[in-house]
N, C-alpha and C positions, 0 to 999 in steps of 0.2 A: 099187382097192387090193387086195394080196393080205393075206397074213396075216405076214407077214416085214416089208414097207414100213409095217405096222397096226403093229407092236410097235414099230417104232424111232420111229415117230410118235409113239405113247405115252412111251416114254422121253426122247426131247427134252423133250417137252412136260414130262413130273415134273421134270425136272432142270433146266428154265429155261435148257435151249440152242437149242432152236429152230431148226434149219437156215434154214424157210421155203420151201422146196420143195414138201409139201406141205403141205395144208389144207382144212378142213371147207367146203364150197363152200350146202349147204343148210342151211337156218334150225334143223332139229331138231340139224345135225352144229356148227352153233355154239354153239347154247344147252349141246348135250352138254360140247362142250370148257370153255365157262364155267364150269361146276358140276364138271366133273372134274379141272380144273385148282384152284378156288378150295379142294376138298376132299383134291385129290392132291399138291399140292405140298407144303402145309405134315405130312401127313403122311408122305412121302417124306422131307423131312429130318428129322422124328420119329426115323425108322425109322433112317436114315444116323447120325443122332449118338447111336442106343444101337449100332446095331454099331463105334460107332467107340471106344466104351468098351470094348466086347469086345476089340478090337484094340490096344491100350493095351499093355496084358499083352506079347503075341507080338510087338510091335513096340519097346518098348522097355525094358520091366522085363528079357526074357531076354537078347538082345544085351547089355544094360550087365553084367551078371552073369556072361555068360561071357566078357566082356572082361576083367572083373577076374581073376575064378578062373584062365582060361587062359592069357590074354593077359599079366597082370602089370600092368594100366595101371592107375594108382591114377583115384581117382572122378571127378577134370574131365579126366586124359587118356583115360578109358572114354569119356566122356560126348563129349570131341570127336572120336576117332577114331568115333563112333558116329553121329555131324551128319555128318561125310564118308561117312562110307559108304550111310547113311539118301540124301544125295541123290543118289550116283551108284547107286543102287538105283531111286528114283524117275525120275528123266533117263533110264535107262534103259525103263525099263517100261511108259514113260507118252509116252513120245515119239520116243525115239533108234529102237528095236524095232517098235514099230506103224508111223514111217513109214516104215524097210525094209519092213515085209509090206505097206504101202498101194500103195508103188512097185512091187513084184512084182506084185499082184492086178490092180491098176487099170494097163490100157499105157499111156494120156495121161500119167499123171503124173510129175514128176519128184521127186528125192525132195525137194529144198525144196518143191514142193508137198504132198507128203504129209505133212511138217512141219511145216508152216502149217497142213495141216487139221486137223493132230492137238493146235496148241497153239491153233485157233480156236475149236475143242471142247472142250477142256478150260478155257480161259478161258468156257466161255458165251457167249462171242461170239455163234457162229452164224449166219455170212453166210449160209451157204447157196450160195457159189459153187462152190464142191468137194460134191462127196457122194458117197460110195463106195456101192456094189453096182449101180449105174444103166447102166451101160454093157451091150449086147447080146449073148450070149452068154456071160455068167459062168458059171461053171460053180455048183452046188453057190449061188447066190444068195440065197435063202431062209437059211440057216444062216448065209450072210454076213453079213447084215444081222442079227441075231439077236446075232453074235458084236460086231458094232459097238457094237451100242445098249448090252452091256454096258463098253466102256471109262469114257461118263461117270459110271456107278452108281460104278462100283470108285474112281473119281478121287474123285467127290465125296465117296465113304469118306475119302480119303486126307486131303481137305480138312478135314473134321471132327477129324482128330488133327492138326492141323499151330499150332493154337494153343500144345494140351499140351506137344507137343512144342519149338515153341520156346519156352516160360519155362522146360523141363527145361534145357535148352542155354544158358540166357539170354540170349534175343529176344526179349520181352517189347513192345520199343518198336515197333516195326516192326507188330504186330499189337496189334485192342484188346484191350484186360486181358477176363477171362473176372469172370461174374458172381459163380462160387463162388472161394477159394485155391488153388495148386495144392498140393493135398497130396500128388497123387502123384509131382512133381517131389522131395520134399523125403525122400517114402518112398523111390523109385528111388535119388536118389544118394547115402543113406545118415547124410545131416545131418539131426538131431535138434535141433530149438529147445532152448538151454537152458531146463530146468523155473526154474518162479519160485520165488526163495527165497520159504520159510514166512515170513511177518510173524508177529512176537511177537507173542503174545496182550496186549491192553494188560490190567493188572490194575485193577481198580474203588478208588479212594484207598478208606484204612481212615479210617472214622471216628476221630477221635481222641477220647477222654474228657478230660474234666478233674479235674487230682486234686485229691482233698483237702485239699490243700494250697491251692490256686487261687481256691477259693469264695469269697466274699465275705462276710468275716462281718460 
């Protein structure tokens, strides 16, 4: 193993894609991955769903705001020119673009192949029948492979906003409900719960006296 095939091994392995290609072959290199993986995974996606809070902000609070201000679209036409352009942002970035550069780098491939690797990785699949930087005489391999292992981190980001994101849009059903409300759906597109009217204070009945008149004489 060099130090470039080490890091992308590591990064399958956090991110629960797994090629299968390789693997720890001796008894300390399994035991290591048990304990790296039982302690790495769930902090990995720790770590994934606070930057995916960070991202919240830059991803969808400013787009909707400059769609208004600039754009003119009022708050659910912001909100759906912003669903369109959010996934041909995604479609591209995450799959249409990396399997052009996979079909360029790697001469086997064609680009439905490079396609399919790029959406068998990003689902976590991970056959492991495709793997890029493996072929003999890459150039620059080492950085290759380095630049790979970061596509599933950056997806798995994208995955952690893609709830928020759709009950902002409302798709809600399609995916489960989140634990907390979304507040930031309702801050972003600018609807305000009506406040509950004040209930009347009830008053305590007044005792009544009896008059003078009433006694019994």
């Amino acid at each position: 193993w060099d130090l470039a095939s080490s890091f992308l091994f590591a990064t399958t392995l956090l991110t629960t894609v797994g090629y299968g290609y390789m693997a720890p072959l001796s008894d300390g290199g399994k035991v290591f991955c048990i304990v790296y993986a039982a302690l790495g995974v769930p902090f990995t996606m720790l770590v994934l769903t606070a930057a995916a809070q960070r991202l919240m902000g830059p991803v969808t609070e400013r787009p909707l705001r400059y769609l208004q201000a600039r754009g003119g679209f009022s708050r659910r036409g912001a909100a759906r020119a912003h669903l369109a352009l959010l996934l041909a942002v995604v479609l591209a970035l995450f799959l249409l673009l990396p399997a052009a550069a996979f079909c360029a780098l790697e001469a086997s491939w064609s680009y439905l192949d490079a396609l399919y690797f790029c959406f068998i990785s990003l689902a976590t699949i991970g056959l492991g029948d495709f793997v890029p930087g493996e072929q003999p005489g890459q150039r620059l391999r080492g950085l290759y492979k380095v630049a790979v292992a970061g596509g599933p981190d950056a997806w798995a980001r994208g995955v952690r906003c893609r709830r928020r994101v759709a009950e902002l849009h409302g798709l809600p059903a399609a995916l489960p409900p989140l634990a907390e409300p979304p507040e930031e759906a309702a801050r972003i597109l600018g609807s305000e719960a009506p406040a509950p009217e004040p209930r009347a204070e009830e008053q305590p009945p007044t005792a009544t006296r009896r008059g003078y008149a009433s006694i019994n004489r």
